[in-house]
C-alpha positions as CSV (number, residue, x, y, z in Angstrom):
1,X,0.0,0.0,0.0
2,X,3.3,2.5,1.0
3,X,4.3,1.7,-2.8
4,X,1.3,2.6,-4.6
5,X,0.6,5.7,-2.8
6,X,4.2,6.8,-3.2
7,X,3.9,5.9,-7.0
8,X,0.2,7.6,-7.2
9,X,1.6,10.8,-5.6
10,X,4.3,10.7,-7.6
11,X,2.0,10.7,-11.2
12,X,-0.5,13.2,-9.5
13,X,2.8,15.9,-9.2
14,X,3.8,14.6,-12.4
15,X,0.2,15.7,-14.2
16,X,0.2,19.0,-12.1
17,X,3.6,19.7,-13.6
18,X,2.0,19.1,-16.8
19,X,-0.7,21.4,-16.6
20,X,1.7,23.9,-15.4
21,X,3.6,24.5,-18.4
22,X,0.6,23.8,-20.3
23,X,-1.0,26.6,-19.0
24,X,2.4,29.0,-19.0
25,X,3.1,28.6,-22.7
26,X,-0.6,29.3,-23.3
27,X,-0.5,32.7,-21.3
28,X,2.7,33.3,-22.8
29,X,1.8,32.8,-26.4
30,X,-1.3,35.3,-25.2
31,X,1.8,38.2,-24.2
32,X,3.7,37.7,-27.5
33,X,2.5,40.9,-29.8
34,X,2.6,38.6,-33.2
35,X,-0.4,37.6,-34.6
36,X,-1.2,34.3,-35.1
37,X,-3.9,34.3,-37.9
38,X,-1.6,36.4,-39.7
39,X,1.0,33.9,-39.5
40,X,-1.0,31.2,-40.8
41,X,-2.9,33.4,-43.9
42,X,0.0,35.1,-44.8
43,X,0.0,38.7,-46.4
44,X,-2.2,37.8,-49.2
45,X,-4.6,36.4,-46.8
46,X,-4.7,39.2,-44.5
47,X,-6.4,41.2,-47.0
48,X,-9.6,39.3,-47.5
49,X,-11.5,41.1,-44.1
50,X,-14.4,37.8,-44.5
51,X,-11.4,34.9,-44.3
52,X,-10.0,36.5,-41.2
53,X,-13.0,36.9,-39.3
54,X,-13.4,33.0,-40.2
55,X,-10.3,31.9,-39.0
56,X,-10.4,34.2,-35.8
57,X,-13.7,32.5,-34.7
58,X,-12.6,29.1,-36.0
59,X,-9.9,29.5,-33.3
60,X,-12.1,30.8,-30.5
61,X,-9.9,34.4,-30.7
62,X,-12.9,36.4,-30.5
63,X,-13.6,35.3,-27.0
64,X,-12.4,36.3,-23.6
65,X,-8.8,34.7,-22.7
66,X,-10.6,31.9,-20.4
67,X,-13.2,30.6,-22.4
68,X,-10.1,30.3,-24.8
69,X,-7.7,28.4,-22.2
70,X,-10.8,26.0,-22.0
71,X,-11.1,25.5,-25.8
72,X,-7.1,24.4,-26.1
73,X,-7.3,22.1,-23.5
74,X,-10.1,20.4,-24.4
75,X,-8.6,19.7,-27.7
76,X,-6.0,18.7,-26.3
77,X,-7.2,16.1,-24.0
78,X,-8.9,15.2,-26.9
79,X,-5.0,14.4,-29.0
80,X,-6.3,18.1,-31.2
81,X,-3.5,20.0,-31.2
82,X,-4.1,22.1,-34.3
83,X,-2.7,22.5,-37.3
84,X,0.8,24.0,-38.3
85,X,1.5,26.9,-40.0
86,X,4.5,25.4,-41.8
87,X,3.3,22.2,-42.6
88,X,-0.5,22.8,-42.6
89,X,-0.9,19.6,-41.4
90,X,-1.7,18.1,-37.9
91,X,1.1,18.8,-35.6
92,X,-0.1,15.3,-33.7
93,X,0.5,14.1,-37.3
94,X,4.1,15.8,-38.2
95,X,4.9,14.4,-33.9
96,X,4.2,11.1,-34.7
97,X,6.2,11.0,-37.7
98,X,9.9,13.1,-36.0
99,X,8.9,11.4,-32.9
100,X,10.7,7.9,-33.3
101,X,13.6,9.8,-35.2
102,X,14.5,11.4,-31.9
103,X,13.5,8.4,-29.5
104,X,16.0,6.4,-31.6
105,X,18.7,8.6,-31.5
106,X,18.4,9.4,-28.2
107,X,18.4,6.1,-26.7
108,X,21.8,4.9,-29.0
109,X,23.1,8.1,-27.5
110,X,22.0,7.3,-23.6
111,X,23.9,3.4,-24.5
112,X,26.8,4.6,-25.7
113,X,27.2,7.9,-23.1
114,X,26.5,4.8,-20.3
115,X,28.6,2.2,-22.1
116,X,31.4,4.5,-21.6
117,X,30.8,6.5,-18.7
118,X,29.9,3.8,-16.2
119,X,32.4,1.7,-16.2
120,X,35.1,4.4,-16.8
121,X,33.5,6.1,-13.1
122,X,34.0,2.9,-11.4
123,X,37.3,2.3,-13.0
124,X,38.5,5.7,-11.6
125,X,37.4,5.2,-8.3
126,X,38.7,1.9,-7.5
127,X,42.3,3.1,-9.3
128,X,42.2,6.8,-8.1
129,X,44.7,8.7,-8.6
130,X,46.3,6.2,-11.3
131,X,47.0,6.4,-14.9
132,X,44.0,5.2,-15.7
133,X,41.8,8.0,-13.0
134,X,43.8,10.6,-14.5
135,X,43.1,9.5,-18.1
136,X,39.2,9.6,-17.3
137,X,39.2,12.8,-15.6
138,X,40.8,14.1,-19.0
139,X,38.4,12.7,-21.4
140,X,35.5,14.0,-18.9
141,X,36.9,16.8,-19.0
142,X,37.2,17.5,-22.6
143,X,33.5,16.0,-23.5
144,X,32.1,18.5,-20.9
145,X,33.6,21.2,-22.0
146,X,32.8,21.4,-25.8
147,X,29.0,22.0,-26.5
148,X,27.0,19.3,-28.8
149,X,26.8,21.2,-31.9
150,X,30.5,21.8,-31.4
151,X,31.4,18.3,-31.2
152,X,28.7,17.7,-34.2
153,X,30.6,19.8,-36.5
154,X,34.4,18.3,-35.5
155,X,32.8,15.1,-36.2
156,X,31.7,15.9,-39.5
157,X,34.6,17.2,-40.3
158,X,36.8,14.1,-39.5
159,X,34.6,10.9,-39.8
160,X,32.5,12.6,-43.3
161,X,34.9,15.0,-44.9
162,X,38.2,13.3,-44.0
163,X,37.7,9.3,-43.7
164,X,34.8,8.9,-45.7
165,X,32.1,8.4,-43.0
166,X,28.4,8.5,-43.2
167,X,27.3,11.7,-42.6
168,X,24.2,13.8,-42.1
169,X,20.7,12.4,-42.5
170,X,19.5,8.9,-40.8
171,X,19.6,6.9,-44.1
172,X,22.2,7.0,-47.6
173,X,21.0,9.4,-50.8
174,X,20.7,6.3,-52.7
175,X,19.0,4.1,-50.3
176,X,15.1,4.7,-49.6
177,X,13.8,4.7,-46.2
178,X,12.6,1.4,-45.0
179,X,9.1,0.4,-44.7
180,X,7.5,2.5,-41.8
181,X,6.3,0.2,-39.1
182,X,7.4,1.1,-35.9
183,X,9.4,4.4,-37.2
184,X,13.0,3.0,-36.0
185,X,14.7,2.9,-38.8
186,X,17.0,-0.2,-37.4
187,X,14.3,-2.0,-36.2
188,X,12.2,-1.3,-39.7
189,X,15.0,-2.6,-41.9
190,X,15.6,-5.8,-39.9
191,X,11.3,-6.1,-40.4
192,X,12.0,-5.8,-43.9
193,X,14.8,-7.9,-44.0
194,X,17.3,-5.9,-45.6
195,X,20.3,-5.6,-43.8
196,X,22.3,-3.5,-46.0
197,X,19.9,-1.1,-44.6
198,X,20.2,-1.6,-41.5
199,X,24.3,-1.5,-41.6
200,X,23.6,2.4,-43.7
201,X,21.3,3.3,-41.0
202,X,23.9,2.3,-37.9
203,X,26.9,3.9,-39.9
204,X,24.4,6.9,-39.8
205,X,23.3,7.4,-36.0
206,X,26.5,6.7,-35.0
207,X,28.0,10.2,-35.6
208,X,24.9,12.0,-34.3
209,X,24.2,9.5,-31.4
210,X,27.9,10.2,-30.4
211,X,27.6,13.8,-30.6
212,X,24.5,13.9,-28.4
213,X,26.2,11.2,-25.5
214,X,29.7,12.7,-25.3
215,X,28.9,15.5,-23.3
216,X,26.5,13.3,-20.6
217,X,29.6,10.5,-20.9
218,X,32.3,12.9,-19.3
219,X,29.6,14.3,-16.5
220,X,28.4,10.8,-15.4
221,X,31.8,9.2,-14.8
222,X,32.7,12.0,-12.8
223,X,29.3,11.7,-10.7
224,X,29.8,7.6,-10.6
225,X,33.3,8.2,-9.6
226,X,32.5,10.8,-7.0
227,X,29.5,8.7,-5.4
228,X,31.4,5.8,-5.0
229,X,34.7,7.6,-3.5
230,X,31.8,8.3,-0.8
231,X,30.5,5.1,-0.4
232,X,34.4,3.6,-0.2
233,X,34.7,5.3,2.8
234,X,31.5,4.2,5.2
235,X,32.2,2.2,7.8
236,X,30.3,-0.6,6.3
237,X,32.4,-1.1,3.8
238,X,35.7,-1.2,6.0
239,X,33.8,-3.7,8.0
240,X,33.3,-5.6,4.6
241,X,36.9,-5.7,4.3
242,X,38.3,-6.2,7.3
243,X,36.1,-9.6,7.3
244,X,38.0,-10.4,4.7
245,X,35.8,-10.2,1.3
246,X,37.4,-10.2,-1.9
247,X,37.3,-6.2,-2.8
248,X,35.1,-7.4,-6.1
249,X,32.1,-8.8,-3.6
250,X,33.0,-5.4,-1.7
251,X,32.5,-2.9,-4.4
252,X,29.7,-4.7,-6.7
253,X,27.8,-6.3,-3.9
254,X,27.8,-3.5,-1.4
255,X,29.1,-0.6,-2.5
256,X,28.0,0.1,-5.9
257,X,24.2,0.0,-5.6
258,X,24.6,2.4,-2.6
259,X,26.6,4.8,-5.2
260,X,24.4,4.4,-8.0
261,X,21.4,6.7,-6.5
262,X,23.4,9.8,-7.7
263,X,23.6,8.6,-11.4
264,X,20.4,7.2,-11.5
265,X,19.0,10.7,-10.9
266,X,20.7,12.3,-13.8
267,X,20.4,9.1,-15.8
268,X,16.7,9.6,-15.8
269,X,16.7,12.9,-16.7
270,X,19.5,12.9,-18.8
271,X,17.2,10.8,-21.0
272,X,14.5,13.1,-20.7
273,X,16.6,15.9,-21.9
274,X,18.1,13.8,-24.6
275,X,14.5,13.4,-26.1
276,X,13.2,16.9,-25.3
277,X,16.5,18.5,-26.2
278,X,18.5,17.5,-29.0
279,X,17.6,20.7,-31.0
280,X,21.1,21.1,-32.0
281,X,22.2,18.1,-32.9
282,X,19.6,17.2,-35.3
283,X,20.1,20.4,-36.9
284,X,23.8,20.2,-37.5
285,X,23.0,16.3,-38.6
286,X,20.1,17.0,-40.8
287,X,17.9,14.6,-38.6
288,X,14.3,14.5,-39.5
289,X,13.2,14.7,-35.9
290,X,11.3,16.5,-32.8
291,X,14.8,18.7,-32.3
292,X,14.7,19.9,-36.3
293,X,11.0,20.3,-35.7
294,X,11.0,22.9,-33.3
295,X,14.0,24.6,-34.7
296,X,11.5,25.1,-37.7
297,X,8.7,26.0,-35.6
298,X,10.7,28.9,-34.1
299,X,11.4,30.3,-37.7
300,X,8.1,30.5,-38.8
301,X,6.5,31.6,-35.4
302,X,4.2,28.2,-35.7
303,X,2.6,28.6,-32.5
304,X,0.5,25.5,-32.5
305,X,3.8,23.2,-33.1
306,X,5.5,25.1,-30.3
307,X,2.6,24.6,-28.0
308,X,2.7,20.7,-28.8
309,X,6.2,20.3,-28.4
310,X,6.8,22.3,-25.4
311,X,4.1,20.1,-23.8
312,X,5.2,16.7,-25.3
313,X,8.8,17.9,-23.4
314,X,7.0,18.3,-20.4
315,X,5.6,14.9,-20.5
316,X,9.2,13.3,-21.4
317,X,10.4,15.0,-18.5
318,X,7.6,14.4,-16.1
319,X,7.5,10.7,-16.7
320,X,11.2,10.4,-16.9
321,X,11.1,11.9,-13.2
322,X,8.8,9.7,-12.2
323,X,10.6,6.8,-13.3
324,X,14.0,7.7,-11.7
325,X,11.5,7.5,-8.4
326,X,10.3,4.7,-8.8
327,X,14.3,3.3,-9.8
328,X,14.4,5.0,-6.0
329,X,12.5,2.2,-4.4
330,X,14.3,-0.4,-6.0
331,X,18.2,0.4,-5.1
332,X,17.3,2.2,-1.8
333,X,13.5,0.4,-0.8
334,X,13.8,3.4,2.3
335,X,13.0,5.9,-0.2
336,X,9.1,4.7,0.1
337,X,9.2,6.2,3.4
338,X,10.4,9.6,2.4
């Protein structure tokens, strides 16, 4: 019963959160001076007195700020979040299709950042102050100091210009896209059966998936290495060793899982933030997803697309929060309590 309430809470904050920045952008799009039928009629449109008064009532701009607030979130409970202004199609429609884009690269990003930066922090905590602690401290060092589209750009420049590598884009010029089923490229082109494919489209997310993980890779060894310095030194651990355990039992039986609460926080929202966030590395890549979206959105002040996204960010984030909790209960079960 302690669990569910703890998880219940947990998705009632997580929906309050929602609403919040749901109703922010909305006031905030209210404050900007631009209009936003004349952003979707253009100039031409403008001029035709009749067609503006139709889209203004279409869109409920006619009436008081509230009765408005109500109209936008009932379509949006209802999955209607408008049309764009650049696309002029549904923006649920043009999410559903750059959504997968970005969930793929994001999560070869978050495996290779994780591949690399856990077991480098461990690494430089059990050798501190060796070769190897001092190399990793370095290469942290480096990857959080240049930004992603930074990195993006060096990349390019080496692996595509230099040695031939795939480039921008998630699939070759001369290849067609697999057949959509789930939208992941890889898993589409092992569906179709084609694995020339699906060795084009890995040659492909490798660069950008790279760019996107290098930064979180140097940040979470340092926080795995740092959290399990700490733990080293509890008494419980000397007691481990003075009883004579091998120091592998010490430091993977007891003293990792009580250093992995730190990382498992920014893991979780690292993820979130990989999804909601990688605006700049889909634009220096050419990547047809959410990021490259929004960056279009911005350009051509399509305020129903920058609604949706801002919300569908604030979901990612919300449940990715919630799931780092509920990770909580399972490495440290004392959590439930708090």
């Amino acid at each position: 019963m302690g669990l569910l309430y703890y998880i219940l809470k947990r998705i009632f904050f997580g929906i309050l959160v929602i609403f919040g920045v749901l109703t922010l952008t909305f006031l905030i799009t209210k404050i900007i001076p631009q209009n936003p039928v004349a952003v979707w009629l253009g100039l031409e449109g403008m001029q035709y007195p009749e067609l503006v008064k139709q889209v203004t009532e279409l869109w409920k701009l006619d009436r008081p700020i509230w009765e408005q607030y109500i109209y936008y979130v009932g379509n949006v409970l209802r999955g209607d979040f408008g049309r764009s202004s650049w696309s002029r199609g549904p923006v649920i429609a043009d999410l559903a299709a750059r959504f997968p884009a970005t969930v793929e690269l994001s999560i070869f990003a978050f495996l290779i950042a994780m591949s690399i930066a856990i077991p480098t922090g461990i690494l430089s905590a059990v050798y501190r102050d060796k070769p190897i602690d001092h190399f990793s401290r370095i290469l942290s060092v480096v990857g959080i100091s240049g930004p992603s589209f930074w990195w993006g750009i060096i990349f390019l420049y080496i692996f595509y210009l230099q040695l031939g590598f795939a480039g921008s884009g998630r699939i070759g010029e001369g290849m067609s896209p697999p057949i959509t089923v789930t939208g992941f490229y890889l898993i589409d082109s092992l569906i179709e059966g084609r694995l020339d494919k699906f060795i084009d489209v890995l040659s492909h997310i490798f660069l950008p998936a790279l760019t996107l993980g290098i930064g979180a890779t140097g940040f979470t060894s340092r926080l795995t290495r740092s959290a399990l310095l700490e733990v080293l030194r509890k008494d419980y651990i000397k007691t481990a060793r003075m009883k004579g355990l091998r120091e592998r039992v010490v430091i993977y039986r007891h003293a990792l899982r009580n250093a992995l609460i730190a990382p498992v926080t920014y893991m979780g929202l690292l993820f979130g933030s990989m999804l909601g966030g990688s605006v700049f590395v889909e634009t220096v890549f050419t990547w047809r997803g959410m990021g490259q979206y929004i960056v279009t959105a911005i350009f051509a002040s399509d305020y129903p697309a920058l609604l949706a996204t801002t919300l569908v960010i604030a979901i990612i984030y919300s449940v990715a929060n919630i799931i780092v909790d509920l990770l909580y209960t399972v490495i440290d079960p004392r959590v439930r309590v708090g």
